[in-house]
C-alpha positions as CSV (number, residue, x, y, z in Angstrom):
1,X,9.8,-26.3,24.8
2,X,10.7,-28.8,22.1
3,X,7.0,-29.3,20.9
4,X,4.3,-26.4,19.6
5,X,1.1,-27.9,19.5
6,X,-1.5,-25.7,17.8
7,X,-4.8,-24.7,19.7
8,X,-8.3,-24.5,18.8
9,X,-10.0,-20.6,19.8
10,X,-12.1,-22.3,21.9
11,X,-9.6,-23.6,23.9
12,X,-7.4,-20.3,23.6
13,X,-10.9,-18.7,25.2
14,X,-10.6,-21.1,27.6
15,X,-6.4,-20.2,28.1
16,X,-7.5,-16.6,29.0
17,X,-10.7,-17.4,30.8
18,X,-8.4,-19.9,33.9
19,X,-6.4,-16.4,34.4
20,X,-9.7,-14.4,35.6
21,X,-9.9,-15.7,39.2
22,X,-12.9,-16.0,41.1
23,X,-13.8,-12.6,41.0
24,X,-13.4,-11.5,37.3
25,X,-16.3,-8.5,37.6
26,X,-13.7,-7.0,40.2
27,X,-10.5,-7.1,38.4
28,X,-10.7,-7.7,34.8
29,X,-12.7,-4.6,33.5
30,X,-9.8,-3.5,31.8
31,X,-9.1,-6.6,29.7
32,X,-9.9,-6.1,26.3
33,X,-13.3,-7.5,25.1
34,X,-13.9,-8.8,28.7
35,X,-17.4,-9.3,29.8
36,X,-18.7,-9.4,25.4
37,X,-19.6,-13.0,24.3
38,X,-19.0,-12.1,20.6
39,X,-15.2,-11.0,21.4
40,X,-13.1,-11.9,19.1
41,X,-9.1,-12.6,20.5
42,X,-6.9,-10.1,19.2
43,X,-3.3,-11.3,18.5
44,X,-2.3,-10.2,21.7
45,X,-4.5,-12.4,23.8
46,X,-4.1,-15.2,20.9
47,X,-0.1,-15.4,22.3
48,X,-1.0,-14.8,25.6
49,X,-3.7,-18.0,25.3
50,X,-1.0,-20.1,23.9
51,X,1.7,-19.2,26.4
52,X,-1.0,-20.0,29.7
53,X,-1.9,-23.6,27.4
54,X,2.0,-24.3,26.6
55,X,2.7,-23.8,30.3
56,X,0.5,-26.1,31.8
57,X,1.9,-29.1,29.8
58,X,5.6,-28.1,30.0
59,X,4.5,-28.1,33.8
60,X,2.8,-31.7,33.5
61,X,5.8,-32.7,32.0
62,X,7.3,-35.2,34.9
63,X,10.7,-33.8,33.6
64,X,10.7,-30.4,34.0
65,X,12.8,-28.5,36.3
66,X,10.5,-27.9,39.2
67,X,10.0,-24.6,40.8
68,X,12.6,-25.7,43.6
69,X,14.7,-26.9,41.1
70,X,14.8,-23.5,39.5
71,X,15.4,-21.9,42.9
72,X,18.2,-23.9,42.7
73,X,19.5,-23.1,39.5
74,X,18.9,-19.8,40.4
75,X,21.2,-19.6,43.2
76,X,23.9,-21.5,41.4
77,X,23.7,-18.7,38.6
78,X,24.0,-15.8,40.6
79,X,27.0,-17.3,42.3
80,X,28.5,-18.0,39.5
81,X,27.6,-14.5,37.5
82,X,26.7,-12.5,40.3
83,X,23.3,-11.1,41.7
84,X,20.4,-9.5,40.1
85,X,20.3,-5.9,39.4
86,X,17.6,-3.7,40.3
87,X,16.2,-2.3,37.2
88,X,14.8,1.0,38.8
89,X,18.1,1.8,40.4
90,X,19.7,0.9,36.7
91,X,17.3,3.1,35.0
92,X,17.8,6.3,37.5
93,X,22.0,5.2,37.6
94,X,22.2,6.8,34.3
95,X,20.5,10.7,34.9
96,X,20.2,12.8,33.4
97,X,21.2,10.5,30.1
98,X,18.0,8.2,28.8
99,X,18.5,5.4,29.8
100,X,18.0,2.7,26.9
101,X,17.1,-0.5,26.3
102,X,18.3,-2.1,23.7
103,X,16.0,-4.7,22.8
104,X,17.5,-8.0,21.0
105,X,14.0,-9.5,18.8
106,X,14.5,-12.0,16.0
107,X,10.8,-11.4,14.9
108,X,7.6,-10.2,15.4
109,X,3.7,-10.8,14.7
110,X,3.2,-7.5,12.6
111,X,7.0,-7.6,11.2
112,X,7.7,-10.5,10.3
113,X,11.8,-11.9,10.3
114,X,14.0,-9.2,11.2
115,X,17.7,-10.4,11.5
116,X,17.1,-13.9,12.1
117,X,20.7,-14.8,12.3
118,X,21.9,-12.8,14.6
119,X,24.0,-13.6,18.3
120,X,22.2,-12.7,21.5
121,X,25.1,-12.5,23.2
122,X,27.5,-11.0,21.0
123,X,24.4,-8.4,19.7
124,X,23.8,-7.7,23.5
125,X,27.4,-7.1,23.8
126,X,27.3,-4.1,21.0
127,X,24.3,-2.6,23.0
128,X,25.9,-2.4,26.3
129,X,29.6,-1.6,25.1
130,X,27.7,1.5,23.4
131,X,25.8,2.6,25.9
132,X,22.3,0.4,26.6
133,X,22.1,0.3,30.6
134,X,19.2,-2.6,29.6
135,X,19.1,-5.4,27.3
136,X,15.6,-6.6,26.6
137,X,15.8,-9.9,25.3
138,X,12.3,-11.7,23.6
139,X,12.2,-15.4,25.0
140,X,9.0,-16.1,23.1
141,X,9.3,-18.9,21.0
142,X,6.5,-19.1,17.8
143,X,6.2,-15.6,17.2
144,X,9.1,-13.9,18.3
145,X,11.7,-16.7,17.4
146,X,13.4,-16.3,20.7
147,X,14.2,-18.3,23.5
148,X,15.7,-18.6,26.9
149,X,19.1,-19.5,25.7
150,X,19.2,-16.2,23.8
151,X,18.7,-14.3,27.0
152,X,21.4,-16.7,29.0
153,X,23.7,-16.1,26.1
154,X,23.3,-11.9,26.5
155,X,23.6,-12.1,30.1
156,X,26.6,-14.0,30.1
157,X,28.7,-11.9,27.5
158,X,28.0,-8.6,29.1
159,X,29.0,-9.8,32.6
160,X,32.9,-8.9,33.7
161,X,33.3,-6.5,30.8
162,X,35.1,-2.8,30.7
163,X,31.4,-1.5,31.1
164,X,29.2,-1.4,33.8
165,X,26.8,-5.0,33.2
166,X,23.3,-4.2,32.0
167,X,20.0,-5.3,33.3
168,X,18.4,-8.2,31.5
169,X,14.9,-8.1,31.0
170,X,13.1,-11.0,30.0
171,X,10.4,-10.4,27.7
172,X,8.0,-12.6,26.9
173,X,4.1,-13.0,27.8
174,X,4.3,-13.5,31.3
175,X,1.3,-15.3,33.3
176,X,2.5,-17.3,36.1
177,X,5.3,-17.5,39.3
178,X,7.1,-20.3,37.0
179,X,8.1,-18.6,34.5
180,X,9.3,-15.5,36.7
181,X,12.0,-18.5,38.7
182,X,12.7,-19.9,34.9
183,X,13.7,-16.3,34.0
184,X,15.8,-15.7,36.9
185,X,17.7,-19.6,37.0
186,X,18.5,-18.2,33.0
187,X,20.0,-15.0,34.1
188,X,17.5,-12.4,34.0
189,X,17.2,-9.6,36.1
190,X,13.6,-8.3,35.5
191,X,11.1,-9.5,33.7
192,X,7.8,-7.7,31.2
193,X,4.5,-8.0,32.9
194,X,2.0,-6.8,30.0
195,X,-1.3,-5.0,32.2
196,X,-3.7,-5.4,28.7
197,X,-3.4,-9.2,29.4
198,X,-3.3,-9.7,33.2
199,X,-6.4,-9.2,35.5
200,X,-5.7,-6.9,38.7
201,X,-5.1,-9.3,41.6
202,X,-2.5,-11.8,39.2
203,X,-0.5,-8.6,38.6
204,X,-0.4,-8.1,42.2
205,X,0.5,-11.5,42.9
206,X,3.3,-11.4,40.0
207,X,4.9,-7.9,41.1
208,X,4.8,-9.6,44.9
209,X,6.7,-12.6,43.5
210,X,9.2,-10.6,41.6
211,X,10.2,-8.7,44.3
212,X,10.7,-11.8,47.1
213,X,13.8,-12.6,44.4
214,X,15.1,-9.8,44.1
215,X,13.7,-8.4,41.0
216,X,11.4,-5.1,40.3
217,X,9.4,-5.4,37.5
218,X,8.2,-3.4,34.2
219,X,5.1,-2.9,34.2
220,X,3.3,-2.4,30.5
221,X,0.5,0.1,30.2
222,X,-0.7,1.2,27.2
223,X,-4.5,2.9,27.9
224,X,-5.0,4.6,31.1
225,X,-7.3,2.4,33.0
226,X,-3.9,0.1,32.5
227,X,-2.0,3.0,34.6
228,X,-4.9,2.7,37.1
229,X,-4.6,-1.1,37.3
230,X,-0.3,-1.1,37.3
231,X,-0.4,1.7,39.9
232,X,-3.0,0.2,42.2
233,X,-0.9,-3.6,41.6
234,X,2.7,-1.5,43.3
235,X,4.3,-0.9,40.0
236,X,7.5,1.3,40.7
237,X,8.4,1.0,36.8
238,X,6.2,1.8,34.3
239,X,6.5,1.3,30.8
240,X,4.4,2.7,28.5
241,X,3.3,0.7,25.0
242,X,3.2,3.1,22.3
243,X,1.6,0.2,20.4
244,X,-1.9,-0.7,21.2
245,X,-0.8,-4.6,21.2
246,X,-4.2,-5.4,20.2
247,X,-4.5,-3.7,16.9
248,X,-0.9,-2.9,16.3
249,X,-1.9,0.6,15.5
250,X,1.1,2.9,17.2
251,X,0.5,6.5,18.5
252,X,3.8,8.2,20.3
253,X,2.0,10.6,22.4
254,X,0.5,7.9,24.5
255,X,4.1,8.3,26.4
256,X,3.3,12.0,26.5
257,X,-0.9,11.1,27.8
258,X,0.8,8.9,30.4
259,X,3.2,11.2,31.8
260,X,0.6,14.0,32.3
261,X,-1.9,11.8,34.3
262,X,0.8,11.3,36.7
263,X,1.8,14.6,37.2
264,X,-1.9,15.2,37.7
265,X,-1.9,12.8,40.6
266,X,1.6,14.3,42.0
267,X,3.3,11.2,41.6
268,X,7.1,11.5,41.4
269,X,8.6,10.0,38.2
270,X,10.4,12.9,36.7
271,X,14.1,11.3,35.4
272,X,16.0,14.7,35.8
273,X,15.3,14.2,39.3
274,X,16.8,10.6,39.8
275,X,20.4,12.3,39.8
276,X,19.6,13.4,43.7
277,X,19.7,12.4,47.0
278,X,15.7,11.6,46.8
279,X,15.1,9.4,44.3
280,X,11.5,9.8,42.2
281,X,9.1,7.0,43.5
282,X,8.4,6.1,40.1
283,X,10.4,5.6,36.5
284,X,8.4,6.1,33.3
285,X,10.4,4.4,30.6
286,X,8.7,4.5,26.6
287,X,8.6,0.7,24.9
288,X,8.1,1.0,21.5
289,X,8.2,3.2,18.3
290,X,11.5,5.1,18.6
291,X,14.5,5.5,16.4
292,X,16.2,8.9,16.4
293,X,18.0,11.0,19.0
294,X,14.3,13.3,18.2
295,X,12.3,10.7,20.0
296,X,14.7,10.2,22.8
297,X,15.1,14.4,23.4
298,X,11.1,14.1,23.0
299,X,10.4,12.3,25.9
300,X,13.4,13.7,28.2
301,X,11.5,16.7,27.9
302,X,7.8,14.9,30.0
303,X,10.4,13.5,32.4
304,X,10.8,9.7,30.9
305,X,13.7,7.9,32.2
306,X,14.2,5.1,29.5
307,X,13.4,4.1,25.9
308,X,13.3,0.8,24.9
309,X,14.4,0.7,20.9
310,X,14.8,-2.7,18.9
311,X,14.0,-2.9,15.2
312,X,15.9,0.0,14.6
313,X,18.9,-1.6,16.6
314,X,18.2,-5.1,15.3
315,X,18.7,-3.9,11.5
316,X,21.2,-1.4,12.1
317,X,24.0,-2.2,9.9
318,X,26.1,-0.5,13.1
319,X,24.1,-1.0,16.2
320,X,27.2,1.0,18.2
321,X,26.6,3.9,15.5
322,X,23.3,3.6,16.0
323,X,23.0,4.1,19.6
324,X,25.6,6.9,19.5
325,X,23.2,8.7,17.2
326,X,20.6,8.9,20.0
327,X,22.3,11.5,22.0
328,X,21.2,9.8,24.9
329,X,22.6,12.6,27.2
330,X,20.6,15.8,26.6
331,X,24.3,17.9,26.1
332,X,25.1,15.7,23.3
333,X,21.5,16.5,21.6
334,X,22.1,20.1,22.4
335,X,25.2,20.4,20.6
336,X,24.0,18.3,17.2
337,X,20.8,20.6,17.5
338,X,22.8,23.6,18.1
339,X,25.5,22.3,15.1
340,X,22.3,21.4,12.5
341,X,20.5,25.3,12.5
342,X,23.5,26.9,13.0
343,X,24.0,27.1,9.1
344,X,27.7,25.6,9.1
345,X,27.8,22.4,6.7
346,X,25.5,19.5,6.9
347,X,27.5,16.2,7.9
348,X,25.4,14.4,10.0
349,X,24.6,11.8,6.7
350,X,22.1,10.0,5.1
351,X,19.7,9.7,7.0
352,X,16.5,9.0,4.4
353,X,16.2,6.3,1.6
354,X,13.3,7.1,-1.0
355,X,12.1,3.8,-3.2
356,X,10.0,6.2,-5.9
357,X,7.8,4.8,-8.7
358,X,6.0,2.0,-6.3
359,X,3.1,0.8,-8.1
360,X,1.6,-1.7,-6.3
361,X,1.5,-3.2,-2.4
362,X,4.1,-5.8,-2.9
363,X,6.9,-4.0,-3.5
364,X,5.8,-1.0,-1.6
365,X,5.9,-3.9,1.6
366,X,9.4,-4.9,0.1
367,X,10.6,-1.7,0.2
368,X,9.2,-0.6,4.0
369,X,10.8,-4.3,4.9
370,X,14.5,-3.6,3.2
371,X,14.4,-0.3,5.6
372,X,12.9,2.4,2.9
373,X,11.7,5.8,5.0
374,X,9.7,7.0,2.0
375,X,7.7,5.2,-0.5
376,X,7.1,6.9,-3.6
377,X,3.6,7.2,-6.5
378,X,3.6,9.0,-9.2
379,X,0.9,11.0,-10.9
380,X,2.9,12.6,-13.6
381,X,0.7,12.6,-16.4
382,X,3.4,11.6,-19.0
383,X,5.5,9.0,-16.5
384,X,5.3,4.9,-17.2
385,X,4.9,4.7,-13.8
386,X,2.1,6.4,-13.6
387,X,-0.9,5.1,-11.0
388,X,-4.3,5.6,-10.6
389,X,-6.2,6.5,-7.4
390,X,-7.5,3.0,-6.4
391,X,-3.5,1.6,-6.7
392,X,-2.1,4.7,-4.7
393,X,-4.8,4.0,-1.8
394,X,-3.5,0.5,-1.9
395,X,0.2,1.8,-1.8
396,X,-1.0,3.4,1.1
397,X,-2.8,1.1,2.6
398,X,-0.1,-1.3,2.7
399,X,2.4,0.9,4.1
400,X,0.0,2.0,6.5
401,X,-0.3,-1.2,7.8
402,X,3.5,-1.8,7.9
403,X,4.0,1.1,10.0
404,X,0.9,0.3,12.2
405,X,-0.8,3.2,11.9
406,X,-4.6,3.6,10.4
407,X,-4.1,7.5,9.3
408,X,-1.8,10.3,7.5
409,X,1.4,10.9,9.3
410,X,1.1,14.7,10.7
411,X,4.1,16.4,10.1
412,X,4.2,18.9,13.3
413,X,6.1,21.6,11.6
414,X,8.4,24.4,13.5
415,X,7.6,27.5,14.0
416,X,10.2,29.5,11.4
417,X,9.1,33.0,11.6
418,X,13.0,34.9,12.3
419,X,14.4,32.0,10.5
420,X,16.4,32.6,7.0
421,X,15.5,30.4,4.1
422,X,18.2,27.9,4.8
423,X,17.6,27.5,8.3
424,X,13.2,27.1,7.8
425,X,14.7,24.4,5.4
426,X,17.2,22.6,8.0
427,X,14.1,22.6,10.6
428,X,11.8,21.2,8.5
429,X,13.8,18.6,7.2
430,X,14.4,17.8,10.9
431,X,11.0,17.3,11.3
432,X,10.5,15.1,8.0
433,X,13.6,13.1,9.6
434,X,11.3,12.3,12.4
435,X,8.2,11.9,11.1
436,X,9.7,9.5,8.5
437,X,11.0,6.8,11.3
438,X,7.7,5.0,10.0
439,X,7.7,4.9,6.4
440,X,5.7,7.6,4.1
441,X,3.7,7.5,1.0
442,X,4.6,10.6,-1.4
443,X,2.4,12.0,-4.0
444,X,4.2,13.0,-6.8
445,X,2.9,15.4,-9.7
446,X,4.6,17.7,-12.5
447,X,2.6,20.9,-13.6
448,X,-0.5,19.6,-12.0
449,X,-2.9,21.7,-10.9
450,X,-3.1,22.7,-6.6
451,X,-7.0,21.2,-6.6
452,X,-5.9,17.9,-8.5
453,X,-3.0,17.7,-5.9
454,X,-5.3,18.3,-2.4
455,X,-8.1,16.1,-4.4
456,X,-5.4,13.1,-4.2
457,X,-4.1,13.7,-1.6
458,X,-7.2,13.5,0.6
459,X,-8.9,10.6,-1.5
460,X,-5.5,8.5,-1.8
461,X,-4.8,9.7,1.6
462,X,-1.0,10.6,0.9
463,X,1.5,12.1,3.8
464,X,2.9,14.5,1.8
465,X,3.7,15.2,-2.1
466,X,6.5,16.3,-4.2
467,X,6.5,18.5,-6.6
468,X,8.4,18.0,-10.0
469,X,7.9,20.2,-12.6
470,X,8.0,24.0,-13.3
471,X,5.6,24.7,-10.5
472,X,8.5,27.1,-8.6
473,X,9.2,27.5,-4.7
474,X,6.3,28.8,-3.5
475,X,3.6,26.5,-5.1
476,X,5.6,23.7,-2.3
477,X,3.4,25.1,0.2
478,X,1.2,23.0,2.8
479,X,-1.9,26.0,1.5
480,X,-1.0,24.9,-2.1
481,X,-0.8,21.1,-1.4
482,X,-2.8,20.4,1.1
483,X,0.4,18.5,3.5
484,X,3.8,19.0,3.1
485,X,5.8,19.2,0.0
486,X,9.1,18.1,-1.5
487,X,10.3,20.6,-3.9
488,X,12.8,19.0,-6.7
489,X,14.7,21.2,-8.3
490,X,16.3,20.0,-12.0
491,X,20.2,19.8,-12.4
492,X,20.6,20.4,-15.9
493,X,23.4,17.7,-17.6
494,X,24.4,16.6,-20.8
495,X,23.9,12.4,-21.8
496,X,26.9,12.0,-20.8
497,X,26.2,13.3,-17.4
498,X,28.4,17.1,-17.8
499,X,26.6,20.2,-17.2
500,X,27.5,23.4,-15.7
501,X,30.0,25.4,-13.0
502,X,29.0,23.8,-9.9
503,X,29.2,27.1,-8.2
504,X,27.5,29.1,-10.2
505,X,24.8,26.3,-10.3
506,X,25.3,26.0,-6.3
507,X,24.4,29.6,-6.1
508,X,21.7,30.2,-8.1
509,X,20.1,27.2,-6.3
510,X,20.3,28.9,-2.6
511,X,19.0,32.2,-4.2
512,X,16.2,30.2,-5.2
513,X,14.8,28.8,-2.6
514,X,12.3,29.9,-0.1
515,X,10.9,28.7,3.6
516,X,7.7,27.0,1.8
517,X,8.7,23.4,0.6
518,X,9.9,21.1,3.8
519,X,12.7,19.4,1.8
520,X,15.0,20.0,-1.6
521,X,15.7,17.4,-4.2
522,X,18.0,17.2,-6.6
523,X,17.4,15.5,-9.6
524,X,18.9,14.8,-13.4
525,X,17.7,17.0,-16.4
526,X,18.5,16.3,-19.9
527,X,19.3,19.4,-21.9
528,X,16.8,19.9,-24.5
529,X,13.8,18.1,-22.3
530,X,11.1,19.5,-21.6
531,X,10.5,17.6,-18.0
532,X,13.1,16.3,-15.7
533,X,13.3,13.3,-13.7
534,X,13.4,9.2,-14.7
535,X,16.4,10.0,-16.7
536,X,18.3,7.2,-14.8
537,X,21.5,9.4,-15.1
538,X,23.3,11.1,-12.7
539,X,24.5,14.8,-12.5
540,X,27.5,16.2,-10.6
541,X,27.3,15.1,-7.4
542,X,29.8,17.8,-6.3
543,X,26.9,20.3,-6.9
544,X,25.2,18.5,-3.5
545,X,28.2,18.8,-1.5
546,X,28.3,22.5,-2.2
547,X,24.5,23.1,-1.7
548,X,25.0,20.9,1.7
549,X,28.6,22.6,2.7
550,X,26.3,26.4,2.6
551,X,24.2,24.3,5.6
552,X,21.1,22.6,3.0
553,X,20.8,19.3,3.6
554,X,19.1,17.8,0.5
555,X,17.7,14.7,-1.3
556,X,19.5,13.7,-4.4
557,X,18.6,11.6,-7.2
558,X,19.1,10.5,-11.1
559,X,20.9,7.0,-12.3
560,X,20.7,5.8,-8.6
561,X,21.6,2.1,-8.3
562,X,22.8,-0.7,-6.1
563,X,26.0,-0.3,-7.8
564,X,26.9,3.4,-7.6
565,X,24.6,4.1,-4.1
566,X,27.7,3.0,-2.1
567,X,30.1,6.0,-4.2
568,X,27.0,8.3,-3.4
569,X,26.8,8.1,0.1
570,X,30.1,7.9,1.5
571,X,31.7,10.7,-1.1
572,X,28.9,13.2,-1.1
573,X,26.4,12.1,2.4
574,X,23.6,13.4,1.2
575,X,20.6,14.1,3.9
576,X,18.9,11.7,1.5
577,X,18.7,9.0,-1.8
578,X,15.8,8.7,-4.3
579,X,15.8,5.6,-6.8
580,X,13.4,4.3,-9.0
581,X,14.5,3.2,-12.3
582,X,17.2,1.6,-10.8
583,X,16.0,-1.0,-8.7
584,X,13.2,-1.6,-11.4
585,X,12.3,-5.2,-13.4
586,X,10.8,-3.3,-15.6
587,X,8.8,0.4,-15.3
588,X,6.3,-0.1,-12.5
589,X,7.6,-3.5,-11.0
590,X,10.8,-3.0,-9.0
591,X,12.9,-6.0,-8.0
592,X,12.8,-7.5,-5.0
593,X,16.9,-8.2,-4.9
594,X,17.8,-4.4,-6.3
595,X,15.2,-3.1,-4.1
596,X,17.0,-4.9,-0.8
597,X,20.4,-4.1,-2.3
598,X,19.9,-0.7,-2.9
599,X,18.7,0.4,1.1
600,X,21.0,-1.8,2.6
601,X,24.1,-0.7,0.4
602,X,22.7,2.9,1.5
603,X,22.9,2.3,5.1
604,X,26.1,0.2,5.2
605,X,27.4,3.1,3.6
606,X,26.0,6.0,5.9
607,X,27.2,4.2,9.1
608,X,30.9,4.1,7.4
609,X,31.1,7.2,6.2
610,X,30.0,9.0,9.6
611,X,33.0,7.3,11.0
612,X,35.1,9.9,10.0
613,X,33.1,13.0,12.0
């Protein structure tokens, strides 16, 4: 549609009100706000209003492609390109590997841009030649910045390849039998029908549709009267919205609520299953708010059958890398899980980028946006980057809302009773790893007292802290802190960036540290100061190879820049990279263009030099 004419709320009301049928009472209970005349439309029923009001006059439109016409076109296509694929039997093809979808999304309402720029076709291309048995493609035009020509364009360059074609999925806000044909005459081979936005007897009649032309549908649930309404509808394949599209807020166990209920009700779903003669009735696939091979082994383990991942993908500087990453077959994660406590080397990379002395919302948004897993305030008394309570809470705040969540991230941390040192410390930092695929705020302090600490950290309302002066091990304790704690230990270094014997200082480190802290960083001190860190030089690197070759993966940082990350990464791959003078304007204000540098330097970098193992 060439035109996108803007719409009054009333007549967005109106939009959602025509879908309701003449027996709303009966099946639109679930429908957010439905049946309160003070509702106010939430973003979600905002699109879906302008998508029903959009439709009717391309519709009206005396020149477009009528639903026969489409038929038409839709014939044409698959004799051209072949037939639709059925996305169930897709899904269950690939047990016991997740199946994924890799999602192809310019933009989005909460996001903003993400990559623009990029090719549908060849982007869908790099998904499926890696591994993606689905490509999800966003057809939504305002909003998203998609369109149909993006899913035509995937469809077409993953057909006749070395690899077995994947299912295209058009997804977009879908309300109507037109733009199910439309989807279909552009190559699609299954299409997103969202259950928070469609009353009870539509779905029906939507899922009925689908299936007279050969497609079988994803159905989106996200609370559970939506399971109640998808499974009474016929839905075969159910997705599950982490996101609650209404108030973007994202929870990842409402995968895990979802796949309980249907055990309760002894529905057949399970994806280990698919493998056999008797296929499960049911696939439960997870939509939203995954990025590492954790989440993927996370939901093999309830019996989910495929994860949709995009913004991860979309910014990846190596999608292929990327998706390899997610050991979607459960041997693969076995034998990185198996490889990472084992206490041989770390190599698996950098997989964290910390932007440290944020001060303020803007930049803490710049640095979520440029792909930064952990945002950094500092309370150190004698640092010029120091913040105050009310501008940490708006740190957080702001990253909170990036990450679409409304409270602290919970770190669920192992169990590490018979564990070594070195091994408590490779868990955990597993579990930061994961925790961290939505950006956290850290508290950091230096020689602050514990009930200082736990007073800002529960009035700023920080995810975890990190401790940076001569506190020791053991004060890096969740009891001590209050949440999780990152204990930095100083590399001591001339000016000039010379200290001592990297083994002996590689040794005493290991002998040092204990199971309490959930992470290690390494950071610059200057002989003859009194307190380390912001020294903005760097200290033998070689000393974190060693300390990672005995099996601890750490943090480094010290003189950190867009200039020298690159050197950083690929020569040393630390777990992770800490910078905050060197992406600065000025102390406190960081620069936008260092900022973006920096993380996407870092993450250019980690995908190359993981090339080699």
């Amino acid at each position: 549609m060439s035109s996108t004419p803007t719409y009054t709320d009333d007549q967005l009301k109106d939009a959602l009100s025509s879908l309701y049928g003449p027996n709303p009472d009966e099946t639109c209970s679930h429908l957010h706000g439905y049946g309160d005349p003070e509702h106010k439309l939430s973003m979600l029923q905002r699109i879906t209003a302008t998508r029903v009001l959009d439709y009717e006059k391309l519709v009206a439109d005396p020149t477009t492609p009528t639903e026969s016409d489409l038929q038409a076109k839709t014939k044409e296509f698959h004799a051209s390109h072949g037939p639709i694929l059925n996305l169930q039997s897709v899904i269950q093809s690939q047990s016991p590997a997740m199946a994924l979808a890799g999602e192809f999304k310019r933009a989005s309402p909460s996001k903003g841009d993400i990559a623009t720029n990029l090719n549908a076709g060849e982007q869908a291309a790099k998904y499926a030649s890696s591994g993606a048995s689905t490509i999800s493609v966003l057809t939504e035009t305002r909003w998203f910045k998609g369109s149909l020509d993006d899913l035509t364009e995937a469809r077409i360059q993953t057909t006749g390849q070395s690899y077995n074609r994947p299912a295209i999925l058009r997804k977009d806000f879908v309300i109507n039998k037109y733009q199910i044909i439309e989807a279909a005459s552009c190559g699609a081979d299954t299409i997103l029908l969202i259950v928070a936005v469609t009353p009870a007897d539509l779905l029906k009649e939507l899922i009925d549709y689908a299936r007279s032309i050969g497609m079988e549908p994803l159905v989106e649930v996200h609370a559970g009267i939506e399971l109640d309404v998808a499974l009474g509808a016929g839905a075969k394949v159910i997705g599950v919205n982490n996101r609650n599209l209404h108030t973007f807020q994202m929870d990842l166990s409402t995968t895990d609520v979802a796949a309980e209920e249907l055990k309760k009700r002894e529905l057949s779903f399970n994806h280990d299953l698919a493998g056999e003669s008797e296929k499960p009735e049911y696939s439960l696939c997870s939509l939203s708010g995954m990025s590492s091979a954790h989440d993927v082994d996370r939901y093999r383990q309830v019996g989910v059958g495929m994860c949709l991942i995009g913004e991860s993908l979309m910014r990846a500087a190596d999608p292929s890398a990327a998706i390899q990453a997610l050991c979607l077959h459960p041997d693969d994660y076995a034998s990185q899980t198996a490889q990472s406590v084992a206490g041989s080397a770390y190599t698996a990379g950098t997989k964290l980028v910390k932007v440290c002395g944020i001060t303020n919302p803007d930049d803490a948004l710049v640095a979520c946006r440029s792909g930064a897993s952990l945002i950094g305030v500092i309370f150190a008394e004698k640092s010029k980057r120091k913040v105050s309570p009310e501008q940490a809470s708006d740190v957080v705040n702001a990253v909170r809302g990036f990450g679409e969540r409304s409270n602290r991230e919970t770190i669920p941390l192992p169990n590490i009773d018979r564990m070594s040192s070195t091994q408590a410390l490779v868990a955990k930092s597993r579990a930061l790893e994961m925790a961290a695929r939505r950006p956290l705020v850290v508290g950091v302090f230096q020689n602050q007292e514990p009930e200082f600490i736990r007073e800002m950290v529960e009035k700023c309302g920080l995810d975890l802290v990190q401790l940076h002066g001569k506190e020791g091990m053991k004060a890096a304790s969740v009891e001590n802190c209050g949440v999780p704690a990152i204990r930095v230990v100083d590399i001591e270094t001339g000016k000039d960036g010379n200290g001592g014997a990297p083994t002996d200082i590689t040794k005493a480190l290991l002998d040092s540290v204990t199971s309490d802290p959930i992470a290690i960083l390494l950071d610059t001190s200057i002989k003859g100061s009194k307190e380390g860190g912001g020294t903005g030089v760097t200290f033998d690197w070689g000393i974190a190879e060693d300390v990672q070759n005995s099996g601890l993966p750490v943090i480094i940082a010290g003189g950190l820049k867009p200039d020298n990350v690159d050197d950083a990464v690929t020569k040393i791959r630390p777990w992770g990279i800490d910078v905050s003078s060197g992406v600065e304007e000025k102390p406190g204000k960081k620069n936008v263009d260092k900022v973006q540098t920096f993380v996407q330097s870092a993450k250019r970098a980690a995908v190359e030099a993981q090339k080699g193992f």
